[in-house]
Short mmCIF file of the C-alpha atoms (twelve columns), coordinates in Angstrom:
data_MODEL
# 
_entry.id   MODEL 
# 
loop_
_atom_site.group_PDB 
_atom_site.id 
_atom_site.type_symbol 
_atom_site.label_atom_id 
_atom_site.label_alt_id 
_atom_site.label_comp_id 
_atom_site.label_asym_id 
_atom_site.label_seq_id 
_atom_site.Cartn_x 
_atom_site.Cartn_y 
_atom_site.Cartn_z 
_atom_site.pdbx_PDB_model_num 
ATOM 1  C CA . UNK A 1  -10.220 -3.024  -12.368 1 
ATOM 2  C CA . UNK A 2  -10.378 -0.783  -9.400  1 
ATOM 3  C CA . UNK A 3  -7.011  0.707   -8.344  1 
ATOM 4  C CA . UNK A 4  -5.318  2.888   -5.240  1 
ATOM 5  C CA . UNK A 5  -2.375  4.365   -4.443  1 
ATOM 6  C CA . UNK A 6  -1.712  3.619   -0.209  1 
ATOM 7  C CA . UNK A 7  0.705   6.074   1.189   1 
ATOM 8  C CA . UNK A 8  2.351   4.429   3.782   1 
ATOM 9  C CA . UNK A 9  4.606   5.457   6.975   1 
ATOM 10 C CA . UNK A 10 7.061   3.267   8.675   1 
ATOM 11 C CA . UNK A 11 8.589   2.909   11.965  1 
ATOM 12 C CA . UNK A 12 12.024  4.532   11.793  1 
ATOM 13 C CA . UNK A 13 14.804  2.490   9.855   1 
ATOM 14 C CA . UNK A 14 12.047  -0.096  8.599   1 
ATOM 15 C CA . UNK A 15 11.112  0.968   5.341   1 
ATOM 16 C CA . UNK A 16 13.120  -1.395  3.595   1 
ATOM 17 C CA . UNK A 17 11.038  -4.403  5.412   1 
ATOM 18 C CA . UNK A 18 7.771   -2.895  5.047   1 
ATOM 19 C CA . UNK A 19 8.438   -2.140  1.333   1 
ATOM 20 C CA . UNK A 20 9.548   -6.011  0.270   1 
ATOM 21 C CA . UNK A 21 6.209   -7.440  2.690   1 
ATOM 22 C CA . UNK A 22 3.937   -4.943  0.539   1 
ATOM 23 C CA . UNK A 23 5.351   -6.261  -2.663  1 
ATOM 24 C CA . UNK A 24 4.354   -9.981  -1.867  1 
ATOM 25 C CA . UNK A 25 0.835   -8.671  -1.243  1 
ATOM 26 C CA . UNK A 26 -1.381  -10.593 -3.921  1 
ATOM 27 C CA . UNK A 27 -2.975  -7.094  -5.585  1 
ATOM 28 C CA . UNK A 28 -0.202  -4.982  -5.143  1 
ATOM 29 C CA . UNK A 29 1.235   -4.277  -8.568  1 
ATOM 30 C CA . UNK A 30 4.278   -1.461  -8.004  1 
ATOM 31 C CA . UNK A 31 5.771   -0.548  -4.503  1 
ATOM 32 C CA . UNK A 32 8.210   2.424   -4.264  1 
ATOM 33 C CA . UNK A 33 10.316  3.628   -1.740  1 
ATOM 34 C CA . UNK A 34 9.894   7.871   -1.397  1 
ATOM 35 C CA . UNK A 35 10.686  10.907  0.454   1 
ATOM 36 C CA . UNK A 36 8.825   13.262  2.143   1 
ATOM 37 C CA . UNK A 37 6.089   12.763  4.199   1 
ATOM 38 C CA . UNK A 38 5.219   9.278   3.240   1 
ATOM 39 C CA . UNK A 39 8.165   6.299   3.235   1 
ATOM 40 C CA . UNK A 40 6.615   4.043   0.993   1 
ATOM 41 C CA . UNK A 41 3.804   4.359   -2.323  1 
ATOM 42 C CA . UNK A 42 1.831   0.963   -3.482  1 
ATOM 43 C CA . UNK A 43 -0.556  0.620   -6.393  1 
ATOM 44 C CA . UNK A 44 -2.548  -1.928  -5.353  1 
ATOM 45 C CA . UNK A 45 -5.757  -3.447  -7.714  1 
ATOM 46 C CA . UNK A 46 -8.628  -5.515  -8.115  1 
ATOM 47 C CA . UNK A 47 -11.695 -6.189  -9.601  1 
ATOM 48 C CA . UNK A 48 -13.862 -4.678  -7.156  1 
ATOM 49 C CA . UNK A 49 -13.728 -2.138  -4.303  1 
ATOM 50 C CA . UNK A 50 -14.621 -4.571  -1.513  1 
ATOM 51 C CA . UNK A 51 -12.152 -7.116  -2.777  1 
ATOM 52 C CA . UNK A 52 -9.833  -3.995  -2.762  1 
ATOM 53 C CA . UNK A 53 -10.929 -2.915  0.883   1 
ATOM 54 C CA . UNK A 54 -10.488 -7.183  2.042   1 
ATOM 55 C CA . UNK A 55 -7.447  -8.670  0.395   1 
ATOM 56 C CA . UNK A 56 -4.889  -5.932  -0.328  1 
ATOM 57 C CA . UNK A 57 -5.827  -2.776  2.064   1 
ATOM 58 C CA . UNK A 58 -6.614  -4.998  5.364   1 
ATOM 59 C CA . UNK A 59 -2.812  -7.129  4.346   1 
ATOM 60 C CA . UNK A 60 -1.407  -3.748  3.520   1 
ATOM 61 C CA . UNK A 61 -2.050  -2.568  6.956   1 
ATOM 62 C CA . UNK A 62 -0.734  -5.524  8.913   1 
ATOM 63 C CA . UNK A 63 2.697   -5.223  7.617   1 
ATOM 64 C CA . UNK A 64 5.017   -4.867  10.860  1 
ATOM 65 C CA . UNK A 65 6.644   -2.102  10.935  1 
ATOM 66 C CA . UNK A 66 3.620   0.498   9.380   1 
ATOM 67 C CA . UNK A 67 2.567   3.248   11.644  1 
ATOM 68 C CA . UNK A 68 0.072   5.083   9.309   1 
ATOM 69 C CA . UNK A 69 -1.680  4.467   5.877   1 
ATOM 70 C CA . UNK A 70 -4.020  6.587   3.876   1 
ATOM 71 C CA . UNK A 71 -5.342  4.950   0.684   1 
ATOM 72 C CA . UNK A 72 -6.243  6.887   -2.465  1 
ATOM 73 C CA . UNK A 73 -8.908  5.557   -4.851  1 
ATOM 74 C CA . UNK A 74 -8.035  6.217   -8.521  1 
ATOM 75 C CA . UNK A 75 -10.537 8.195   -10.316 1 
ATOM 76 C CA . UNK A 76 -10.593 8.515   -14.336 1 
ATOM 77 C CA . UNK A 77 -11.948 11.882  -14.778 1 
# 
């Protein structure tokens, strides 16, 4: 399985939405809300990178109320 972390920022006050949208995201496994720079933290996986990159990242990032994501490949060092 091929996993990432997507660090996600929300529009003010809508971090609550965007969190329970991300979590009905087929491929997203764990969603937490967080402070600090980012509002919200997925783990999203899937068998491959492109099915990765198609069905959870390009979802992910349609979510109203998202103003910025950066996604984080896992690596196992």
């Amino acid at each position: 399985m091929v996993q990432a972390y997507i660090l996600i920022q929300t529009e003010v006050g809508k971090t609550h939405d965007v969190a329970t949208a991300i979590g009905h995201v087929d491929g997203v496994v764990r969603v937490d809300s967080v402070t600090g720079p980012y509002d919200v933290i997925a783990l999203a996986e899937k068998h491959t990178v492109d099915e990765l990159g198609k069905a959870v990242v390009s979802k992910v990032q349609s979510v109203d109320g998202i103003t910025r994501t950066l996604t984080c490949p896992v690596v196992h060092l």
